[in-house]
C-alpha positions as CSV (number, residue, x, y, z in Angstrom):
1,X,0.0,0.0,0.0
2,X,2.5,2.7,1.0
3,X,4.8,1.6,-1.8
4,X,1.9,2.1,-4.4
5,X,1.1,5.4,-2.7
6,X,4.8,6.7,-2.9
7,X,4.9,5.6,-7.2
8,X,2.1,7.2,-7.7
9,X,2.9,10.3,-5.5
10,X,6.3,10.0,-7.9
11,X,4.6,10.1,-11.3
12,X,2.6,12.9,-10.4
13,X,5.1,15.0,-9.2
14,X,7.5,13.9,-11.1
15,X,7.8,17.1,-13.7
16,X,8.9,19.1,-10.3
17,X,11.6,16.6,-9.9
18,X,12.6,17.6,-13.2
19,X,12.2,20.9,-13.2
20,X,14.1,21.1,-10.4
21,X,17.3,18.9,-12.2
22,X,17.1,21.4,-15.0
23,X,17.8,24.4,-12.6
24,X,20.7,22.4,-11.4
25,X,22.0,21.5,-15.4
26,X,21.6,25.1,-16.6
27,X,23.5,26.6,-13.6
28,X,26.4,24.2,-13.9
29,X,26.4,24.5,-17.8
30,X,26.1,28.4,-17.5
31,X,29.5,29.0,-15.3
32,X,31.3,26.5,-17.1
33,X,31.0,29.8,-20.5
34,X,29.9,32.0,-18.9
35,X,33.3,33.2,-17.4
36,X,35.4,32.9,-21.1
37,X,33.5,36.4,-22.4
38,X,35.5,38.4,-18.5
39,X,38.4,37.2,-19.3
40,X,40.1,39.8,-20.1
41,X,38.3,41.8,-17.9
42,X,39.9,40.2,-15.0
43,X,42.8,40.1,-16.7
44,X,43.0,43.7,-15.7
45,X,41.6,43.7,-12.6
46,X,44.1,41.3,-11.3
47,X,46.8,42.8,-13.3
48,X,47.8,39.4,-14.6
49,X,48.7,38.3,-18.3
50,X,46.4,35.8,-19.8
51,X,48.3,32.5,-19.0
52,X,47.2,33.1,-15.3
53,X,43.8,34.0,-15.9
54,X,43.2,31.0,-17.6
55,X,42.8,29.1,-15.0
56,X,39.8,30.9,-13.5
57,X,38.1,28.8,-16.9
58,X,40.1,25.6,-16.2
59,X,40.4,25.1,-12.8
60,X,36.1,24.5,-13.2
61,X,36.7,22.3,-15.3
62,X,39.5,20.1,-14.2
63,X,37.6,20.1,-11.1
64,X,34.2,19.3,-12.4
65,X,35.7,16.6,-15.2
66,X,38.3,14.7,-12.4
67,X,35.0,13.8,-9.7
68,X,31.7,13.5,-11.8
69,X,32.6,9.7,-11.7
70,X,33.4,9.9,-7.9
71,X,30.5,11.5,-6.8
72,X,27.9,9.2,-9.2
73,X,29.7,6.1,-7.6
74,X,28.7,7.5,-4.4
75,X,24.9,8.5,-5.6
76,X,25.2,5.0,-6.2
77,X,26.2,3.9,-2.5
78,X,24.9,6.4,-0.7
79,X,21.4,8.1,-2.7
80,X,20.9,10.8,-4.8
81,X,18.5,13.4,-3.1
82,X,21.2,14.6,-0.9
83,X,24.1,14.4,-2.4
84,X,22.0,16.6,-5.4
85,X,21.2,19.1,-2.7
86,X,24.5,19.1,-0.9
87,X,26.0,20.0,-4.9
88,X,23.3,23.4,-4.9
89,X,24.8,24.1,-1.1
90,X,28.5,23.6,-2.0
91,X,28.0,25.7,-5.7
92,X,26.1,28.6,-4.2
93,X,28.5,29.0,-1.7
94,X,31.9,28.9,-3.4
95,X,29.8,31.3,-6.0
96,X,29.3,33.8,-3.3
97,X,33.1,33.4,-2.6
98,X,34.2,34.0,-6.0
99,X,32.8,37.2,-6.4
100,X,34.5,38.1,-3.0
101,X,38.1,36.8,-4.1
102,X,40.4,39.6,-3.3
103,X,43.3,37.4,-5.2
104,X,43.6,35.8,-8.4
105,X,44.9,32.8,-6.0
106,X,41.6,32.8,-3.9
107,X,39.6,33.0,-6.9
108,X,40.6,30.1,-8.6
109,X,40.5,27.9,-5.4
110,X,36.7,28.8,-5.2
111,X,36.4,27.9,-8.7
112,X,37.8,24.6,-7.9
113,X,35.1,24.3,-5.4
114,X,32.4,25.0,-7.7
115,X,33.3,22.9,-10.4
116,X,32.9,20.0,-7.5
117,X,29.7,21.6,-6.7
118,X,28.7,21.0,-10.5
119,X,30.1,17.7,-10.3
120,X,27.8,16.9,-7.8
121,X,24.9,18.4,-9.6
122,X,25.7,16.8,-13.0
123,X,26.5,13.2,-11.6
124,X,23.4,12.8,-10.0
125,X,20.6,15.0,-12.9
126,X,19.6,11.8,-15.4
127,X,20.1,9.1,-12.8
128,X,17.2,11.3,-10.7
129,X,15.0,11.6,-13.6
130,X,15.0,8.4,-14.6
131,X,13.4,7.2,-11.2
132,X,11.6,9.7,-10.7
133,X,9.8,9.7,-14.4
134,X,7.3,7.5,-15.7
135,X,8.3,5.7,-19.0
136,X,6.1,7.2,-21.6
137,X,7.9,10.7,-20.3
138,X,11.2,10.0,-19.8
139,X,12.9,10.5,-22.8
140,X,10.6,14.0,-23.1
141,X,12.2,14.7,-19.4
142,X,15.7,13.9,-20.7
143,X,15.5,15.7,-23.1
144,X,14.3,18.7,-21.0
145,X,17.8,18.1,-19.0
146,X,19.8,18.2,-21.9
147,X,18.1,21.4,-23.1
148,X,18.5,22.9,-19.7
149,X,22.5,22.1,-20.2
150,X,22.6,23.3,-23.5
151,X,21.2,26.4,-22.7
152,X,23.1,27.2,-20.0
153,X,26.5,26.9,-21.9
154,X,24.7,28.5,-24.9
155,X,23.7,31.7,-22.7
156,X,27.0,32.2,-20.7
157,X,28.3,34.2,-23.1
158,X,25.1,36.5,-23.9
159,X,24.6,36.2,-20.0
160,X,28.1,38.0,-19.2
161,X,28.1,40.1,-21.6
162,X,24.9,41.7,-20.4
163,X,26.1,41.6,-16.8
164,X,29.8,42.8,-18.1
165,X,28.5,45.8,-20.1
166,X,26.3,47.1,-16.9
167,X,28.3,46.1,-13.5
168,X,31.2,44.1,-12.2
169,X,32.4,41.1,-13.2
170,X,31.8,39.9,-9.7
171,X,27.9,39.6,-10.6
172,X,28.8,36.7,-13.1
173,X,29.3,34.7,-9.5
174,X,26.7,36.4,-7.5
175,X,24.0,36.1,-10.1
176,X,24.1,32.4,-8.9
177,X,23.1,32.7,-5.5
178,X,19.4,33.0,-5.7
179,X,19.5,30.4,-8.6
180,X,21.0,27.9,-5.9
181,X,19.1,29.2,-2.8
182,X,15.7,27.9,-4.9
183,X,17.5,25.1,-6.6
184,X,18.2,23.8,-2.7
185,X,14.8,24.1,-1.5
186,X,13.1,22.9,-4.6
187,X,15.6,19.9,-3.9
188,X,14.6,19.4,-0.6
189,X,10.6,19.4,-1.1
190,X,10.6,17.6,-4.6
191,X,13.6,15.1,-5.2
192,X,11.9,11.7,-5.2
193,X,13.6,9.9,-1.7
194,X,16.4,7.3,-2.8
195,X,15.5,3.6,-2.8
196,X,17.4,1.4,0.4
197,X,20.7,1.5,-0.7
198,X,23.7,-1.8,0.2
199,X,25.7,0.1,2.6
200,X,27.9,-3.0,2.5
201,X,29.5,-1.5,-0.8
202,X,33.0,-0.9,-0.7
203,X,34.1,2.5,-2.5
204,X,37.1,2.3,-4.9
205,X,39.5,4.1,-3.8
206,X,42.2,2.7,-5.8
207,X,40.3,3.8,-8.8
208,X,39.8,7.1,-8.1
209,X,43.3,7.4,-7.6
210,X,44.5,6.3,-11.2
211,X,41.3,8.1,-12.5
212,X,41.8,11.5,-11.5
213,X,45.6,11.9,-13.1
214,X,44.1,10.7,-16.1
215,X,41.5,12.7,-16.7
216,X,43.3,15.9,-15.4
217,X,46.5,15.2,-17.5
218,X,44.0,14.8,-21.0
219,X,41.9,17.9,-20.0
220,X,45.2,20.1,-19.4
221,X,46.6,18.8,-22.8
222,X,43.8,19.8,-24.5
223,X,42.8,23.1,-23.4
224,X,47.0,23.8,-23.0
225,X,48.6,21.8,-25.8
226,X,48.7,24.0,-29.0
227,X,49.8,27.3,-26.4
228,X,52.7,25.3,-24.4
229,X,53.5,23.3,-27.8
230,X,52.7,19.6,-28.1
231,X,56.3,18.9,-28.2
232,X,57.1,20.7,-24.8
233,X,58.5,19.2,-21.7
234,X,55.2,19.4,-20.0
235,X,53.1,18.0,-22.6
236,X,55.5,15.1,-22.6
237,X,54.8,14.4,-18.5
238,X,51.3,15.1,-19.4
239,X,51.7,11.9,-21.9
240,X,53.6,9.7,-20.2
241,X,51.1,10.5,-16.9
242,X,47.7,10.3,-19.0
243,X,48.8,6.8,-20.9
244,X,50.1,5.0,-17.7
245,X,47.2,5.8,-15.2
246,X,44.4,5.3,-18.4
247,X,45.9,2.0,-18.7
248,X,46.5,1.3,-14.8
249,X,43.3,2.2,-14.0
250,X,41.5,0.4,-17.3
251,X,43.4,-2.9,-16.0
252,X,42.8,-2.3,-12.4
253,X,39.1,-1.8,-12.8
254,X,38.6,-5.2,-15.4
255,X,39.3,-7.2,-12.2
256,X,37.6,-4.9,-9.6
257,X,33.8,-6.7,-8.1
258,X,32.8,-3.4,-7.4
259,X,34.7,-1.1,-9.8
260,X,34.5,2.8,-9.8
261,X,33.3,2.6,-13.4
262,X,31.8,-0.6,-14.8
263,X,33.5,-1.5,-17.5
264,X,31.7,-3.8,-19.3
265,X,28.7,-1.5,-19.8
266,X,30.9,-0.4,-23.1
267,X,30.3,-3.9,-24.4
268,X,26.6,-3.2,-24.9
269,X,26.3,-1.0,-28.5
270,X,23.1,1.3,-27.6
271,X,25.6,2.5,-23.9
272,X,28.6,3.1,-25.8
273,X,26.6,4.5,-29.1
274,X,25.0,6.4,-27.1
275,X,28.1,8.1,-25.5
276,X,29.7,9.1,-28.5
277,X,27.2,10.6,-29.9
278,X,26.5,12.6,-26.7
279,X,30.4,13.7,-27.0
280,X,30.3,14.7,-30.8
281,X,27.0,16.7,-30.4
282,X,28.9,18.7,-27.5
283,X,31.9,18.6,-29.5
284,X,30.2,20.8,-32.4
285,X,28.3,23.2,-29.5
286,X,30.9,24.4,-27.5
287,X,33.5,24.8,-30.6
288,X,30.8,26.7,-32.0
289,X,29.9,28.8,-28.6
290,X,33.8,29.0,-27.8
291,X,34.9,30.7,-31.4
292,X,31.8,32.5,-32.3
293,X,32.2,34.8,-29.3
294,X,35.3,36.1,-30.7
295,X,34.4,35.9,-34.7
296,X,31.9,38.4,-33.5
297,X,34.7,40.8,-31.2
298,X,37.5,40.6,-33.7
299,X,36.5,40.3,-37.2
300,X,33.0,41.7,-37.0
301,X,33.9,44.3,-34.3
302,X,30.6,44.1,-32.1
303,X,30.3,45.2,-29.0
304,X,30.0,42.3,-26.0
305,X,26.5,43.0,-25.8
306,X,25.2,42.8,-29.4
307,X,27.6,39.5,-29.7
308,X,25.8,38.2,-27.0
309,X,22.4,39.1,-28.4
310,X,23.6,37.0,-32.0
311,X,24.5,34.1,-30.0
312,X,21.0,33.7,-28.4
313,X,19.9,32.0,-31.8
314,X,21.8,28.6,-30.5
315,X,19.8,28.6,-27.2
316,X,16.3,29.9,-29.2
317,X,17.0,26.7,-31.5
318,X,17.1,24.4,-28.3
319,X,14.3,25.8,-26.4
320,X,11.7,25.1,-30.0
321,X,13.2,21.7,-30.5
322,X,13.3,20.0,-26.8
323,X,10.0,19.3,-26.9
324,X,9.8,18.2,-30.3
325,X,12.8,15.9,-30.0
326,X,11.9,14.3,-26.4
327,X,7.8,13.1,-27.9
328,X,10.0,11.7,-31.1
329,X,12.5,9.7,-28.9
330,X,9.2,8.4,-26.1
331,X,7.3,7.3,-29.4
332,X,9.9,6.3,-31.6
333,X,12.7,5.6,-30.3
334,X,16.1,7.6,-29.5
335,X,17.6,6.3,-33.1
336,X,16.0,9.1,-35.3
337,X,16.0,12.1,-33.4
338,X,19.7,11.8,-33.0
339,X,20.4,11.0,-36.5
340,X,18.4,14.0,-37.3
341,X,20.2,16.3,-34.6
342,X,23.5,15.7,-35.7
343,X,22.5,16.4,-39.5
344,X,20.9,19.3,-38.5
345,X,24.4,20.3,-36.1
346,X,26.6,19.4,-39.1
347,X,24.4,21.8,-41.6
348,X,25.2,24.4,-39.3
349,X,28.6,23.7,-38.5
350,X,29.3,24.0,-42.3
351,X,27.6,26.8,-42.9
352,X,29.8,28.6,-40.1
353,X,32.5,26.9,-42.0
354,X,32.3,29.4,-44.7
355,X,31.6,32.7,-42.7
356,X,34.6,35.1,-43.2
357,X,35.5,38.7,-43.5
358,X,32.3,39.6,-45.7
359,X,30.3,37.0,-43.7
360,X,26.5,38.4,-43.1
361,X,24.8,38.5,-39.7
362,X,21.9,36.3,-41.3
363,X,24.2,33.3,-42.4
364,X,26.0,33.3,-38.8
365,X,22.3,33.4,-37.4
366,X,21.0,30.5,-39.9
367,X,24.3,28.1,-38.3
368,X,23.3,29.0,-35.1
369,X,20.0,28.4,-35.3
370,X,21.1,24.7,-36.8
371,X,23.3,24.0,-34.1
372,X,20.8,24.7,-31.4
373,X,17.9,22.3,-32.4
374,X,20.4,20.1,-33.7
């Protein structure tokens, strides 16, 4: 009887539950671009050269990219509810101490604590929905999430431009506060309670040890490899230390019981498809979001908020295709609204492709617009 009452209690709340994920994906998607566009603005107020500032952008994500797999091992140990609310806490917090950093130093220690804020937010977002969704809704609430996401990495940039071109840069951190002060209290009332959990579970600690070097070491080579030169001392540690603890901690986990990451999920084709697609699809977005930002400064000579207001066609694309795309993938399948997304993301990524000195607002906005829905 009460566990009928609580599924049905579930289901009928369970597009608050959602709603409530989405707050949590747009604010972590939003801070991960929304700082790029103040970069050189703190530049100058810290009276730093770009190298340094820098890391105010990568410490989030090292930080966010090293524990998302911690933390959803220990959703898995431990429930979700909390551990989702506990993310809104830490995040809104280390916010409110960003925009108080007196130092660069002290600034990008807070970021660090945000990112594992988001980390706990992200880890957690589809895991909750799926409980807490009925199936003829849950790829429609999925896609919702993903939307969310999108949008909040598609309106950082319009977001702190707007906030850039009428006060501080310390607002792109405080304008969080609020967002996470509801996000926590919507978490509290409507996150669906976790099912009993095995407490006997052992945590991998091993794992985590060989997994966080890795994923650090191929972030930093990335985002720093064509500045420091692929060929440079450092990128060659970062090699040598991304190759040995992927293959340490690949070998390590193939005999673990209970393994940080289950490895043999990538044996089944619609997990690992799945995943790949997920990665392209962001791939093209924030390439897109990342250049078009400075296509629009530097060749087109906008100001940050008329930039901003171009780049809104990405998240206007996303907000008139979420629904759309979510009904397609409950009635038929994931299969062809994917197909159809990355078409429509590839249109757009050519059509960008050929923008250049004598490009016209209309053709950036037709791309845009392509990337967004797709």
């Amino acid at each position: 009887m009460n566990s009928s009452g609580s599924t049905k209690l579930i289901t009928r709340n369970h597009w608050y539950a959602v709603a409530t994920v989405c707050i949590g994906a747009f604010m972590a998607a939003l801070d991960a671009s929304i700082i790029n566009v103040a970069l050189p603005n703190l530049e100058q107020q810290f009276h730093t050269q770009m190298n340094e500032i820098e890391w105010v952008s990568l410490a989030y994500l090292l930080s966010l990219a090293s524990t998302i797999l911690i933390f959803g091992r220990l959703a898995d140990m431990f429930g979700r509810r909390w551990l989702y609310t506990i993310g809104f806490i830490i995040f809104s917090f280390s916010s409110l101490f960003c925009g108080l950093a007196p130092t660069l130093s002290i600034l990008i220690v807070c970021r660090i604590l945000q990112g594992i804020g988001a980390a706990l937010l992200q880890a957690n977002s589809v895991s909750i929905i799926t409980f807490a969704s009925p199936k003829n809704d849950l790829g429609k609430a999925i896609g919702f999430q993903a939307s969310a996401q999108g949008i909040g990495l598609s309106l950082g940039p319009v977001v702190g431009g707007v906030l850039l071109s009428f006060v501080s840069w310390k607002w792109l951190f405080f304008i969080n506060l609020p967002v996470g002060v509801i996000g926590t209290v919507l978490g509290i009332i409507f996150l669906p309670k976790d099912p009993v959990v095995d407490k006997r579970k052992k945590f991998d600690y091993v794992g985590v040890l060989l997994l966080i070097p890795s994923i650090i070491t191929i972030i930093y080579v990335l985002n720093m490899g064509l500045k420091l030169g692929w060929g440079s001392n450092l990128m060659i540690i970062c090699y040598v230390i991304a190759i040995a603890s992927s293959f340490l901690f690949i070998k390590y986990e193939s005999k673990k019981t209970e393994p940080l990451v289950d490895l043999s999920l990538f044996k089944h084709q619609p997990f690992t498809m799945g995943n790949i697609t997920g990665i392209m699809s962001f791939i093209v977005m924030y390439a897109v979001l990342l250049l078009t930002p400075y296509y629009l400064d530097q060749v087109k000579h906008l100001q940050v908020l008329q930039a901003g207001i171009v780049i809104t066609a990405v998240p206007i694309g996303m907000t008139i295709s979420t629904p759309i795309s979510g009904i397609m993938s409950d009635h038929r399948g994931p299969a062809i609204p994917s197909i159809i997304g990355l078409s429509m993301a590839t249109a757009g990524a050519l059509i960008l492709s050929f923008i250049d000195f004598t490009g016209t607002y209309i053709l950036t906005c037709v791309g845009l617009l392509l990337i967004g829905p797709g």
